[in-house]
C-alpha positions in Angstrom: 160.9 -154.5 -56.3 160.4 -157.2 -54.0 160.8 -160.8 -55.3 158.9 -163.8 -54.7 160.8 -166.5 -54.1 157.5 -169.1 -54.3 156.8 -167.6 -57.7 160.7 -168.6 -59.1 160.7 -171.7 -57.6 157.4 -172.5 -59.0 158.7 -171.5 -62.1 162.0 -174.0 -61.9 159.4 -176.7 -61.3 157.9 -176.3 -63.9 160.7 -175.9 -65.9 161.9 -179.4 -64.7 158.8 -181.1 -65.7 159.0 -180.2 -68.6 162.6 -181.6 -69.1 161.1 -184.8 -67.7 158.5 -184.4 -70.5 161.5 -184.3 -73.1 163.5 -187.3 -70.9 160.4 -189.5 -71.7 159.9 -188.5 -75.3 163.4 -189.1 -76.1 163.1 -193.1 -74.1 160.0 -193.4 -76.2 162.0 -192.5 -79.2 159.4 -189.7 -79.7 162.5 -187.8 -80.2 165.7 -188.6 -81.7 169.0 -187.5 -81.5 169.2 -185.7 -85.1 165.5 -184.4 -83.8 167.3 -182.7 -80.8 170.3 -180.6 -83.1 167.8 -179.6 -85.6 165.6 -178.2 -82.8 168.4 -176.5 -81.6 168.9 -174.8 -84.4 165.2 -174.0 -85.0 165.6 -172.3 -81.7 168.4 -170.3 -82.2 167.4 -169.3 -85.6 163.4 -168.8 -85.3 162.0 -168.8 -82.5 164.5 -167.0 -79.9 165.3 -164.1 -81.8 161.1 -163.6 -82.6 160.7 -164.0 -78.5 163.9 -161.3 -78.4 162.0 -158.7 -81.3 158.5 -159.3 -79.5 160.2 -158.4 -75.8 161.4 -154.9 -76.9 157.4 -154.2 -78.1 157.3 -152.2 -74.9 156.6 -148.2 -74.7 160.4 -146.2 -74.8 161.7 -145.1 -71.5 165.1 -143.7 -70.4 165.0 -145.3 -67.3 165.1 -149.0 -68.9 167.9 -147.7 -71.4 170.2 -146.6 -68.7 169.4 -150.2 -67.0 170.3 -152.1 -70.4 173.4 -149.8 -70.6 174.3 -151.1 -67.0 173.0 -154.8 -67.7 175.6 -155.3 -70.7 178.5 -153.5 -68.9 178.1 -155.8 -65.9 177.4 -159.0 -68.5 181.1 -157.8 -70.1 182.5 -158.0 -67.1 181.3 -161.2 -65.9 182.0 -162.9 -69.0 185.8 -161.8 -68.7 185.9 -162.9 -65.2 184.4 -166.1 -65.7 186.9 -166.2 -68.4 189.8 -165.6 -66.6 188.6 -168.0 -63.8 188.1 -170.6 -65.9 191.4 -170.8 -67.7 193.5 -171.3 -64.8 191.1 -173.4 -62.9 191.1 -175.7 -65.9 194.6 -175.0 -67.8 195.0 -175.6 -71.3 196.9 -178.8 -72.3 198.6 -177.5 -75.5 197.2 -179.5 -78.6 194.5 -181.4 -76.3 191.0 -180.6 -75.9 191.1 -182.7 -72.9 190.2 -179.5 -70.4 188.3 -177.3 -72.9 184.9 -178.1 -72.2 185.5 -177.7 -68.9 187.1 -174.2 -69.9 184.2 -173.5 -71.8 181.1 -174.5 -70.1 182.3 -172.7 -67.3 182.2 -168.9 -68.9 178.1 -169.7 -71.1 175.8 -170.2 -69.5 172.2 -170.9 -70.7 171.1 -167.4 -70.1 167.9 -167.3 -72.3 166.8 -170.6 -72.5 166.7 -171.2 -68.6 167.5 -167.6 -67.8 164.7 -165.6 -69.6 161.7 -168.2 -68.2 163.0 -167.1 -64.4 163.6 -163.5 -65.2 159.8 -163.1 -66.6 158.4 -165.1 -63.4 160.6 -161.9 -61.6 159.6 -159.0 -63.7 156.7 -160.5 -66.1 156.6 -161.3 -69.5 157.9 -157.9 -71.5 160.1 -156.6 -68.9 162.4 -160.2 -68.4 162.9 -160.7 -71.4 163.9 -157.4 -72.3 166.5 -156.9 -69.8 167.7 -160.8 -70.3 168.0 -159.6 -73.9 170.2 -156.9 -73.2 172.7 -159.2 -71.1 172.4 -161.8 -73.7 174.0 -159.5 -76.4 176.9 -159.7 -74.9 176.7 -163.6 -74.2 176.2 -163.8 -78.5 179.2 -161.6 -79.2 181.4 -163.2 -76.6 180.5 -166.5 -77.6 181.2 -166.6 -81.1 184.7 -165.1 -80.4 186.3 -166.0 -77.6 183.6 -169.2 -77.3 184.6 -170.7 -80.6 188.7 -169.7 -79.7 188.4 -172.1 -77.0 186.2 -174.5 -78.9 188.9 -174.5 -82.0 192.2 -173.8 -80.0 193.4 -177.6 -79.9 193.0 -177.4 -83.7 194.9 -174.1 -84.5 198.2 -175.7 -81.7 198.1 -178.9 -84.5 197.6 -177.1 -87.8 194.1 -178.1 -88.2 192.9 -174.6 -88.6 190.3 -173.5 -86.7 189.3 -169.7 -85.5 186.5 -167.1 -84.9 184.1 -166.1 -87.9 183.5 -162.4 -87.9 180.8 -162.8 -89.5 178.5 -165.0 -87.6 180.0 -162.3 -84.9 177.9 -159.6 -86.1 175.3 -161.8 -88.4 173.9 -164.2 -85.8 170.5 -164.4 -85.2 170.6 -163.4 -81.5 172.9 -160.2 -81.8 170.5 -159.4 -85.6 167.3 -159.9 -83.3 168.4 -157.8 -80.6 169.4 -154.8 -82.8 166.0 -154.8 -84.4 164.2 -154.9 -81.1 166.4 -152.0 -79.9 165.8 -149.7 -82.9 162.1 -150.4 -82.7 162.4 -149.7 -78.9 164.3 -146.2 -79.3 162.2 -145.4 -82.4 158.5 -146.1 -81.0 157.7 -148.9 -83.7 155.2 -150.8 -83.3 154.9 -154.4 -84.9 150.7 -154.5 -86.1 148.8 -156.8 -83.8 147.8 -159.4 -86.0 151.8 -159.9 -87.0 153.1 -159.4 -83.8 150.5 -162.1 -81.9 151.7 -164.9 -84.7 155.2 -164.0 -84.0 155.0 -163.8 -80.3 152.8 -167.5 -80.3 156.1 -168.6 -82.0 158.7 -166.9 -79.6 156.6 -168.5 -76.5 158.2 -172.4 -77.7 161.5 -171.2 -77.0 161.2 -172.2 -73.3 159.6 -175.7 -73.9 161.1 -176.9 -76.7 164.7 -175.6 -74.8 164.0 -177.8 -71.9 162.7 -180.8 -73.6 166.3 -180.5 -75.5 168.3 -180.5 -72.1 165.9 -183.6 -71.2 166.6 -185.7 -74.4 170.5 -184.7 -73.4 170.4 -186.4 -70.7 168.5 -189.9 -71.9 172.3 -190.1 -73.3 174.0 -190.3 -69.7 174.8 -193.1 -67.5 174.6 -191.5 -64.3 176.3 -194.7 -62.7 179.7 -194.0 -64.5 179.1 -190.2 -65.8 180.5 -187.9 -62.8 182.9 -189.6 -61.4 185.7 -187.0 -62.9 186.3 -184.0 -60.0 186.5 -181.6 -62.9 182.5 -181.7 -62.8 182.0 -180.6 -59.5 184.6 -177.7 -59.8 183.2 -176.8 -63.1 179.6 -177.3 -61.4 180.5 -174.9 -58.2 182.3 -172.3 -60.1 179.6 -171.6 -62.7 176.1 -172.1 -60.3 177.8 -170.3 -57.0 181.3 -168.7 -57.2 180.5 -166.8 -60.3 177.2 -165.8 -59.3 178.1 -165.0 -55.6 181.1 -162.8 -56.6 178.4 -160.8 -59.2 176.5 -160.3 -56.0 178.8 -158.6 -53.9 181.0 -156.8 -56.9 177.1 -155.3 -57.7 176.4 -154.2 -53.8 180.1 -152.7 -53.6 179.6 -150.3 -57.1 176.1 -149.3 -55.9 174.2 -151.5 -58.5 170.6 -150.8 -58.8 168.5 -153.9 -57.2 167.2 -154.8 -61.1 170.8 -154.8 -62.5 171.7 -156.8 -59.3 169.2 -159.8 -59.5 169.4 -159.6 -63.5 172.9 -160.3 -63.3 173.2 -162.9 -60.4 170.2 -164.8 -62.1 172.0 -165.0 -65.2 175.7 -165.6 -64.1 174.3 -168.2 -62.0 172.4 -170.0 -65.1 173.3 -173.5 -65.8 176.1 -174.4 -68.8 175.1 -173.4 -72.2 172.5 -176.2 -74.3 174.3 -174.8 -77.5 177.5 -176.1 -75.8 177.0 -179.8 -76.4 176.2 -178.9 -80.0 179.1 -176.4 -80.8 181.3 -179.4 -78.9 180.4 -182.0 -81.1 180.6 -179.9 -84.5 184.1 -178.8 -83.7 185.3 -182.0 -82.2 185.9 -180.9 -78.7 184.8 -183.6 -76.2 181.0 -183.5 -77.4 179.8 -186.0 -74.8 182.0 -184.7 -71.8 180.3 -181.1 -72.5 176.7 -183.1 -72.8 177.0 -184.1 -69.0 178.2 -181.0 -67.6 175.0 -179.3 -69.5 173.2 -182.0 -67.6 174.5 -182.1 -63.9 174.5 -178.4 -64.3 170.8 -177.8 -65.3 169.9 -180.5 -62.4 171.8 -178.7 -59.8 170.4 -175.1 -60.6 167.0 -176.6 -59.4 168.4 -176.1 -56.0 170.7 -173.2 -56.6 168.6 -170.4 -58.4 166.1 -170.5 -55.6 169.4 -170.1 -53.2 171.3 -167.6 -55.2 167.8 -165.3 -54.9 167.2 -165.6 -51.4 171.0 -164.9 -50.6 170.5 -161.8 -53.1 167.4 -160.6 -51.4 169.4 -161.2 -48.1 171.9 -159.2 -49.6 170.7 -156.3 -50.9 167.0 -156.5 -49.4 
């Protein structure tokens, strides 16, 4: 499948006016901070895992099982390679949380909120989502163990406590969502119209009311003052280029096929994690360090998705 270049950047553009839209509504104070964390959560809990069950509404083939299969096999291995990148890159000060968000932010990225909005301008509405859902299982199980580790790590080196609930592991709306659209996929079940167009209406706000979040973020920066600190731009060129890049050529070396290729580069390359600032700030862990580097990121990407694809179509044709 060829891709259209025009068509994703046209679809970062308008994914930046929309953050613009939330910038302005959170200056207005038509949107306040508690506004922004419960929206987050109303994401995360309603209306990303409906878009997630609505995606897999598609007619079973083998051939987009054996992709999915491939899809979370190369997500599991970019997530332990970001991981191993990022910890000696940014090495733990024992009992400091001074370098985790860096740590962090550099492994999650915001693969469905940014990701799934570029993959459907790729593939079209079903098909991106499904195969951004099948990478972003393994972003839910990997963040909620080794993602909260690092997030609680300074607390378990002082005594505070601190560790990785098993439960949300298995139990959290993302990873719940996706097994239900997977067992309605392999089984042929279809969800009846008149319930599946309410919940798919619902699913559709994830992307808006994502970026209006990252916009609202950044109303809290003062970009005079905010990236002076090195440890951005390293955190910045590891997650939008040296991750992505390496994806790219580990892909072309194994033989990927062209979908699993672009899938994974698109997503690897995806700014830091939205949920990052918010998991920061409920575990103490540098909240409003974490909140800029969700910031510059997303601003950068603007410039490198576009990049990252035409060096993938370069790349592999």
């Amino acid at each position: 499948m060829q891709v259209n270049i025009g068509t994703v950047i046209s679809k970062v553009i308008q994914l930046l006016l929309i953050l613009l839209i939330g910038v302005y509504s959170r200056k207005r104070g038509f949107v306040s901070r508690e506004t922004v964390t419960s929206l987050s959560k109303f994401l995360s809990n309603v209306t990303n895992p409906l878009l997630i069950i609505c995606s897999f509404q598609t007619p079973y083939s083998a051939g987009l099982l054996k992709t999915g299969l491939l899809l979370i096999l190369s997500a599991a291995i970019i997530h332990v390679g970001s991981a191993f990148i990022s910890y000696f890159v940014f090495k733990p000060k024992r009992g400091s949380c001074e370098n985790v968000v860096y740590e962090f932010n550099t492994v999650f990225a915001n693969c469905a909120f940014m990701g799934f909005p570029i993959l459907m301008a790729i593939y079209g509405a079903k098909d991106g989502v499904v195969l951004g859902s099948f990478y972003n299982t393994v972003f839910n199980v990997f963040f909620w163990t080794y993602g909260i580790w690092i997030l609680t790590r300074h607390k378990r080196e002082n005594g505070e406590g601190g560790g990785v609930d098993v439960k949300k592991l298995f139990l959290n709306p993302g990873v719940i969502a996706t097994v239900i659209g997977f067992v309605f996929f392999i089984a042929g079940i279809k969800i009846p119209q008149a319930l599946l167009g309410g919940m798919e209406m619902v699913g559709d706000s994830t992307f808006p009311l994502a970026m209006i979040i990252i916009g609202s973020l950044i109303v809290e920066l003062d970009f005079k003052t905010a990236f002076k600190d090195v440890k951005f731009y390293i955190c910045a060129l590891i997650k939008l280029i040296v991750v992505p890049v390496i994806t790219l050529f580990v892909c072309k070396a194994c033989g990927a096929p062209s979908v699993v290729t672009y899938v994974s580069v698109v997503l690897a390359g995806m700014p830091s994690a939205t949920f990052g600032a918010i998991f920061a700030e409920l575990y103490g862990t540098n909240p409003v360090t974490s909140s800029k580097i969700v910031c510059l990121t997303t601003v950068l990407s603007i410039a490198t998705i576009p990049l990252l694809l035409y060096i993938t179509k370069l790349v592999i044709g």
